[in-house]
Every structure is written in C-alpha cells, then in structure tokens.
Kinemage of the C-alpha trace (Angstrom):
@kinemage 1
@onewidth
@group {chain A} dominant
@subgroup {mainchain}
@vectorlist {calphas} color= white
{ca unk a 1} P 28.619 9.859 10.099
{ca unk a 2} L 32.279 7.986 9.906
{ca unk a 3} L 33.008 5.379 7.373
{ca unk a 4} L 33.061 2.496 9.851
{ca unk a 5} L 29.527 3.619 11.174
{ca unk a 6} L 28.450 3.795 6.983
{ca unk a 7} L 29.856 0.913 7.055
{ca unk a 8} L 27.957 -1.663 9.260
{ca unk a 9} L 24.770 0.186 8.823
{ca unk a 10} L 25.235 -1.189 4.697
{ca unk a 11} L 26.496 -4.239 6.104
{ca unk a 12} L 23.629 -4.274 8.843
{ca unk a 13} L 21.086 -3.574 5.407
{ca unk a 14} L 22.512 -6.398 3.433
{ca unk a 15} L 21.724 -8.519 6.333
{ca unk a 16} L 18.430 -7.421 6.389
{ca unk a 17} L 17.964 -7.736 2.707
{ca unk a 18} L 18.497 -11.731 3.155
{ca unk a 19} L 16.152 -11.803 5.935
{ca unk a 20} L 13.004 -10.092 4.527
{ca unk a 21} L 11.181 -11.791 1.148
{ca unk a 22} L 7.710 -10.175 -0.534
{ca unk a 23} L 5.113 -12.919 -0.519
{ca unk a 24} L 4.372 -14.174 -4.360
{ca unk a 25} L 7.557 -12.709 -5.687
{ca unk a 26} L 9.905 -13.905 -3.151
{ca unk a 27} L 11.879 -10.823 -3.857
{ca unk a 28} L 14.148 -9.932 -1.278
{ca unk a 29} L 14.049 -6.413 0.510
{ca unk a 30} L 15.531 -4.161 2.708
{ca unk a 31} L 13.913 -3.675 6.219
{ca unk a 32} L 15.588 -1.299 8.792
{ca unk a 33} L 12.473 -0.437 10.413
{ca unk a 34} L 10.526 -3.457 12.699
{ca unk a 35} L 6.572 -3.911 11.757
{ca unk a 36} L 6.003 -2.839 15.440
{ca unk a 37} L 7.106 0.661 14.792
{ca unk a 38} L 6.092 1.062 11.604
{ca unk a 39} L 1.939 0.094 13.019
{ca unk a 40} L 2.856 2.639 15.831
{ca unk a 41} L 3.464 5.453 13.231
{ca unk a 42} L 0.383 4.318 11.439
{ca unk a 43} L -2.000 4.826 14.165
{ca unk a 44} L -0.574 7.938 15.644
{ca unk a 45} L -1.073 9.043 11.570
{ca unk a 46} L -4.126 7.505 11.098
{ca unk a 47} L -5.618 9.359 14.158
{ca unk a 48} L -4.368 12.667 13.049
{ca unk a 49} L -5.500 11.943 9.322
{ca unk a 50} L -9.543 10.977 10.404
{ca unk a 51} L -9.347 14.055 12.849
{ca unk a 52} L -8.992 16.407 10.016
{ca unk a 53} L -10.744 14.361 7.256
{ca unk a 54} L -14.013 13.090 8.817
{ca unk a 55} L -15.178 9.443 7.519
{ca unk a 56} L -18.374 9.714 5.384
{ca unk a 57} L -21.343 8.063 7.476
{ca unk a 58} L -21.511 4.374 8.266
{ca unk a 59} L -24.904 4.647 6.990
{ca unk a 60} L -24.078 5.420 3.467
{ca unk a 61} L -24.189 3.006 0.865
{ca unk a 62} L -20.828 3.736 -0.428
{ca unk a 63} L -19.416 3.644 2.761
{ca unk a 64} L -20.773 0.011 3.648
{ca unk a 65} L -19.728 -0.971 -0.174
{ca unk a 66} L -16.188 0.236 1.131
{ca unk a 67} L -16.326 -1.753 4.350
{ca unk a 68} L -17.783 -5.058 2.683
{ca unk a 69} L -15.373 -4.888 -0.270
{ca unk a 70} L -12.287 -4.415 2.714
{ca unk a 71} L -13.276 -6.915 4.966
{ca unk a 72} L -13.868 -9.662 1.977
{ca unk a 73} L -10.045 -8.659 0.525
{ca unk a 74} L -8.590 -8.592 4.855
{ca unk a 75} L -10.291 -12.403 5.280
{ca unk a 76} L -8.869 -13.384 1.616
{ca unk a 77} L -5.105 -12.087 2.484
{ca unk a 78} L -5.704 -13.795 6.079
{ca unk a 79} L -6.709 -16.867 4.468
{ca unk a 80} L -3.854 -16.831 2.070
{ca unk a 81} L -1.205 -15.537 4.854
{ca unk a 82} L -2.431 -19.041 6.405
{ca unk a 83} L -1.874 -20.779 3.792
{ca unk a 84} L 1.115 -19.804 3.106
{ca unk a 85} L 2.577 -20.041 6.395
{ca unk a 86} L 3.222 -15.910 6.081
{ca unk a 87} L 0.306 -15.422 9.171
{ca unk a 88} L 3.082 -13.547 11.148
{ca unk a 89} L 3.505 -11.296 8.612
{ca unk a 90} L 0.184 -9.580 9.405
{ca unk a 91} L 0.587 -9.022 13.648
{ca unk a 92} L -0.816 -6.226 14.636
{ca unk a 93} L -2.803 -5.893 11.840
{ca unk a 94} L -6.752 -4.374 13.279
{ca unk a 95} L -8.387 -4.045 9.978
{ca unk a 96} L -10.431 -0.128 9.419
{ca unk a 97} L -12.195 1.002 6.260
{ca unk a 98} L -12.879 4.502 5.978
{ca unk a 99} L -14.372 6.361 2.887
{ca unk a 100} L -13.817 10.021 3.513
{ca unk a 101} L -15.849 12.927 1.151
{ca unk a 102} L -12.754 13.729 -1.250
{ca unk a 103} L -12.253 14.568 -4.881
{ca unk a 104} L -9.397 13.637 -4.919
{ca unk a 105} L -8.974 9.978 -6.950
{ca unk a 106} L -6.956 8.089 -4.562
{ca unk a 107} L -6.786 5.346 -1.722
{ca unk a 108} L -4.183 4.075 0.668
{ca unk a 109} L -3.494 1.312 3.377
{ca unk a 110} L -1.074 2.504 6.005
{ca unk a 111} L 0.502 -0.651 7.928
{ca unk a 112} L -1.677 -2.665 10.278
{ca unk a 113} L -4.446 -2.864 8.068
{ca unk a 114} L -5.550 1.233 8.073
{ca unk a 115} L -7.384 2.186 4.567
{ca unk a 116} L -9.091 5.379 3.142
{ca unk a 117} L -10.955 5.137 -0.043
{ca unk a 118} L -11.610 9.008 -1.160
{ca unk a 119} L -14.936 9.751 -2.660
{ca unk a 120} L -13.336 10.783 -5.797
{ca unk a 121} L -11.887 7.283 -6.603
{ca unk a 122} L -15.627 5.732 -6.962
{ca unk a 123} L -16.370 7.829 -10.186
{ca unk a 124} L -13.279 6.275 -11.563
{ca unk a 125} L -13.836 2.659 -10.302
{ca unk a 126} L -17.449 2.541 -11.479
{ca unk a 127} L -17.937 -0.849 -9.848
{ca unk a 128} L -17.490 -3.232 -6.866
{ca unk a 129} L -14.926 -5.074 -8.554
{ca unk a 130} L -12.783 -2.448 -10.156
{ca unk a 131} L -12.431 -0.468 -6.148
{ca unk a 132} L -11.955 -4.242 -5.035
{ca unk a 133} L -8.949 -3.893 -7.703
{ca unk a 134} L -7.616 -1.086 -5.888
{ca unk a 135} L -8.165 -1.652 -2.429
{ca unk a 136} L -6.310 -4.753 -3.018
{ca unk a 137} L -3.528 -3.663 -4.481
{ca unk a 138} L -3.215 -0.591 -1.964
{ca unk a 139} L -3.436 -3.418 1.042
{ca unk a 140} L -1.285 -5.216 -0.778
{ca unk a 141} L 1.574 -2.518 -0.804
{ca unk a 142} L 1.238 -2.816 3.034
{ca unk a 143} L 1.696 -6.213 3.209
{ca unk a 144} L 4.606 -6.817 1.128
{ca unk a 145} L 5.303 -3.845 3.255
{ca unk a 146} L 6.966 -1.393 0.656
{ca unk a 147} L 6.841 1.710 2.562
{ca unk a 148} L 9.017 -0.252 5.064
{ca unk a 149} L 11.502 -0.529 2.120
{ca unk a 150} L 10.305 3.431 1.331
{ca unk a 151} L 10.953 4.246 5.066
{ca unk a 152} L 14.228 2.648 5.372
{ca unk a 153} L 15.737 4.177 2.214
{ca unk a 154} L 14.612 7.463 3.664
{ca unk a 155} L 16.344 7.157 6.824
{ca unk a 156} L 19.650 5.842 5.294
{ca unk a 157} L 19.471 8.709 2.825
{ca unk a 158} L 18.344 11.772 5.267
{ca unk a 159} L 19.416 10.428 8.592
{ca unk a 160} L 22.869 8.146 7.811
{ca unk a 161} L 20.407 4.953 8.551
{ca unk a 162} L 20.124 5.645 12.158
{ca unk a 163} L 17.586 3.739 14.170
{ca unk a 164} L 14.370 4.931 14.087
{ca unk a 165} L 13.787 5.370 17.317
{ca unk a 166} L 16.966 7.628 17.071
{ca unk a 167} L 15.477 9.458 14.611
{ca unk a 168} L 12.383 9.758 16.790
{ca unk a 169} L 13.813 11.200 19.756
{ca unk a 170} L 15.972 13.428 17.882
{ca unk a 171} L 14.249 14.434 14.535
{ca unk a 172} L 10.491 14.171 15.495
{ca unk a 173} L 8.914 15.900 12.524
{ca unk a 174} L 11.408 14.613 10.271
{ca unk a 175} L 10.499 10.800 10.798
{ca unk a 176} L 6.979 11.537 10.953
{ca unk a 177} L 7.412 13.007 7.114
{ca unk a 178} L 9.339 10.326 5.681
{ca unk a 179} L 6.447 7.789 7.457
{ca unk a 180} L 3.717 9.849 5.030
{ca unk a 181} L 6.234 9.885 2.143
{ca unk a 182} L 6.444 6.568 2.186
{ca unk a 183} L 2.393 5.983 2.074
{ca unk a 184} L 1.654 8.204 -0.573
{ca unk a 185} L -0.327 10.867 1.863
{ca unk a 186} L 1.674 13.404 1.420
{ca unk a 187} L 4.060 16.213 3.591
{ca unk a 188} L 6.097 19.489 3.045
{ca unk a 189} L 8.812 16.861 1.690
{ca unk a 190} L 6.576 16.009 -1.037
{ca unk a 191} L 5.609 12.388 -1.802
{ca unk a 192} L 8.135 9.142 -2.594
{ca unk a 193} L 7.201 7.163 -5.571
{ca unk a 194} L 7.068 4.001 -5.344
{ca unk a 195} L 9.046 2.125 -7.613
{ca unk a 196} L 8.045 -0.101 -10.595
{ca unk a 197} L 8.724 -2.957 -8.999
{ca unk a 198} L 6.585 -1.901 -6.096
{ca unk a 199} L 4.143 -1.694 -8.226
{ca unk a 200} L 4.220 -4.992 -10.119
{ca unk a 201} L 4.694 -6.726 -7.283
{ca unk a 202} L 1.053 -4.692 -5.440
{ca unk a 203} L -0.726 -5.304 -9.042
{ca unk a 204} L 0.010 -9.232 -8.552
{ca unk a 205} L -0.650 -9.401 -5.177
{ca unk a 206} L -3.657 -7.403 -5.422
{ca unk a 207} L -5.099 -9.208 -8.312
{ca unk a 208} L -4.769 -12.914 -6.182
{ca unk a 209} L -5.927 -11.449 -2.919
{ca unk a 210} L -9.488 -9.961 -4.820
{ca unk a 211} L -9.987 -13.044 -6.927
{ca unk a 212} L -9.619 -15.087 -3.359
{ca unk a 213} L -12.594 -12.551 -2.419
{ca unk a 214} L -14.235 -13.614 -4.938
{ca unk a 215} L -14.039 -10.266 -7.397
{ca unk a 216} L -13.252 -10.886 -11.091
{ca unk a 217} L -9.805 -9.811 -11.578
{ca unk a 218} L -10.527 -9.409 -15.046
{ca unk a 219} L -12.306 -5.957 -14.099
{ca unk a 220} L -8.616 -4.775 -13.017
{ca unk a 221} L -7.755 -4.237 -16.828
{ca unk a 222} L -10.839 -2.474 -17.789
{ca unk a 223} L -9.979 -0.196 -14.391
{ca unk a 224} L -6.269 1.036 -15.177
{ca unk a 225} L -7.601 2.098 -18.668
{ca unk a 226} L -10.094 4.727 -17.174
{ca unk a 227} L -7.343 5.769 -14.316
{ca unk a 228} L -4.892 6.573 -17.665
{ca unk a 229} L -7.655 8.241 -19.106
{ca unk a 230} L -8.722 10.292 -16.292
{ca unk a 231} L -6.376 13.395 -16.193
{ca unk a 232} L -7.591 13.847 -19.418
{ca unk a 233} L -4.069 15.496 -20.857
{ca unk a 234} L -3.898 17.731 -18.134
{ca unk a 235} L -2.799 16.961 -14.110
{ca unk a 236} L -3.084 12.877 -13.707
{ca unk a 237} L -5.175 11.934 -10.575
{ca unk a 238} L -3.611 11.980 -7.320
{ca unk a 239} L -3.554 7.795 -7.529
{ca unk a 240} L -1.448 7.768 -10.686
{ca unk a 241} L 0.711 10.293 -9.151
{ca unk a 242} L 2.189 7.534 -6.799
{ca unk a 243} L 1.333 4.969 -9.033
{ca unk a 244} L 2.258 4.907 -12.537
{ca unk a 245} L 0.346 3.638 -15.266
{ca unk a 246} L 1.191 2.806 -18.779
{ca unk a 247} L 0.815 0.358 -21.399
{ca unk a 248} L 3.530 -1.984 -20.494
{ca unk a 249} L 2.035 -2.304 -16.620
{ca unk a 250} L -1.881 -3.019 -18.318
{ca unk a 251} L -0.032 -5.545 -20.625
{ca unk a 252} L 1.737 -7.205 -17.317
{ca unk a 253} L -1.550 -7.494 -15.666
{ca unk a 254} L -3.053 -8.914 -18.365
{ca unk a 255} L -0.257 -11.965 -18.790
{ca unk a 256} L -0.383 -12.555 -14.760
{ca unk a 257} L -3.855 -12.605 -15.179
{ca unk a 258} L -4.418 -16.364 -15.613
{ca unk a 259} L -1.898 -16.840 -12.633
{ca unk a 260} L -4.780 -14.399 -10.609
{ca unk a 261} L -7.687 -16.810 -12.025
{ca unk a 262} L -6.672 -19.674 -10.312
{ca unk a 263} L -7.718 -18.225 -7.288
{ca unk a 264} L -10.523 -17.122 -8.121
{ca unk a 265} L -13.718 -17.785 -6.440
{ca unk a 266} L -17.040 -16.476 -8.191
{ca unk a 267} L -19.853 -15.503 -5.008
C-alpha cells in the first residue's frame, strides 16, 4: 500500500470517527465497515454457528427464560432507540434468542440482533436478573456496535483498510475471521479483546437497557463477583476471556448504578 493510499484511508477514518457516536457515552468511533455488511456477515455466521451447535429445545424452560429475558431487553433498547431519536441505529435488526447445550460460560450478540446464551453461563448467572445483566450488556456491545470498531481496526491493520467488500472478493476466509474475532466466537486467528472502554461503555448500556426491562440492575454487581470467582485460580471462563473483570470495573458499575435506577421499572 503507497503512502498517499495510507494516507486518505486515515484521513477517510478520521472522517468516520466524527460521524459515528456510541449512544449514552457519546463517544466517538471509528466505522469503516456499513451496518448493512456487517448484518450480512452475521447471518451467513449465525447460520453456520446453529448448524454445528444445535439450539436447546423451545420447549425447555431455560430456553423460554432465554427468549423472554431477550425479547423484554430488544423492546427496552427499541423503546429507548425511540426515544432517543437513535431508531436507525437498529435497521436490520430481526431479533433471535438461542440457548445452545454448552459448558462453556459465555454469551454473544452478533449484529442485527443474533444472541446465544451457552448452557454453561446459567450456573454462573443463578437468576433471571443476573443473565438479564449479561444479555444486556452482550446486545449492548452490538448496538454501540464495537465489533464494527473491532472489524475496522482489523482490516486497517491486516488488509491496509481496504473496503470490505475488497477484502471479500479477494481474502474470503480472512474477512470472515476478523468478523468472529471481533464477536468474541472465536477462529484460527484467535479472539480480539475488546477494549476497556468497550466494556464500560456495554456495562452502562447494559445496565439502562435491563432496568428499562424491568430487571434490578442491582443484581449486575452481585453477578460480576461470581464470574471473577468462577475460574477458581485456574483458566477464567470463556466470558471473562473477552471480557475482563476486576475490582475497578465492579466499583464503576456500582457508581453508574444510580444513573441505571432511574430507568428502572419494577414488573
């Protein structure tokens, strides 16, 4: 790549940057990938994902505590999308809950409103307000769409920031790997982190959007103490691995927490 090519695709992100702002924070963010593509990749992931992970029965009562719990937290961030005057923010999204029959202790939403709970997560999350805690922050990373950010500092550092339908055409597998990077699932490139900001700004977010669902966010504190405690010295679950937990991010939540309250509505 030439320095003149470097050049406008920095000038092209700084332009960007200016553009795109994370609801709540009002952070601004780099975006080189549109929504559009970024919900194609999901589904075509999605697909692939379900196909070799099959969804737990609809009949299950953990599965239907999954779907209520998502659909109360989609209608909340809908509602407060609306409000907000963000609603464009969320086209394209279908919402899908899926718990699939995992140990693993983890959950993600890919963009356009795709989420898997694993079966592992529930031992961890103990009640309906604790996996409303997570689900909400893991929709939550969708919506202030950070593996967009994730995704676009991926293709400016392995691919020179071409387009990424460029990087489609030409390096198939490639883009497909940085997509899964980017939502935590995981490829032969290993996973991204997401950053610490990432994950203030998901805890925040996540707290409003289950208290405007009408789950306690209080529960959220109570949660991120057994997910520190759960690797138990040894490998931390696969959650934390993407995730990171500590005292200082408990003692955030707890000082947004009477921000979260105000939006709280008790069922």
């Amino acid at each position: 790549m030439n320095n003149k090519s470097f050049f406008l695709t920095l000038l092209l992100s700084i332009v960007l940057v200016a553009c795109e702002k994370v609801p709540i924070t009002g952070r601004k963010q780099v975006s080189l990938v549109s929504e559009s593509e970024m919900i194609g990749l999901s589904l075509t992931s999605y697909k692939e994902f379900l196909s070799k992970n099959s969804p737990v029965s609809s009949a299950d009562a953990n599965t239907q505590m999954v779907k209520k719990i998502g659909n109360d937290i989609a209608k909340a961030v809908e509602l407060f999308m609306k409000e907000k005057d963000l609603s464009s923010r969320l086209n394209g999204y279908q919402w899908e809950f899926n718990l699939v029959n995992d140990k693993t202790v983890n959950a993600w939403c890919m963009p356009g409103g795709k989420v898997v709970v694993y079966s592992g997560l529930l031992a961890v999350t103990q009640t309906e307000s604790a996996l409303a805690c997570v689900m909400g922050h893991e929709i939550a990373h969708a919506v202030a769409r950070h593996g967009n950010e994730r995704m676009s500092q991926g293709l400016l550092v392995e691919l020179g920031g071409v387009a990424l339908s460029v990087a489609l055409s030409q390096k198939t597998q490639l883009a497909q790997n940085l997509f899964l990077q980017s939502y935590g699932i995981g490829s032969q490139l290993g996973v991204l982190k997401y950053s610490r900001t990432h994950e203030s700004e998901a805890d925040k977010m996540g707290l409003v959007f289950m208290a405007m669902a009408g789950y306690d966010p209080n529960e959220a504190i109570g949660f991120w103490e057994r997910m520190s405690k759960a690797g138990g010295g040894n490998q931390p679950p696969e959650l934390l691995s993407t995730h990171p937990s500590d005292e200082t991010r408990i003692a955030d939540i707890k000082a947004f927490l009477p921000e979260a309250m105000k939006y709280y509505k008790k069922k």
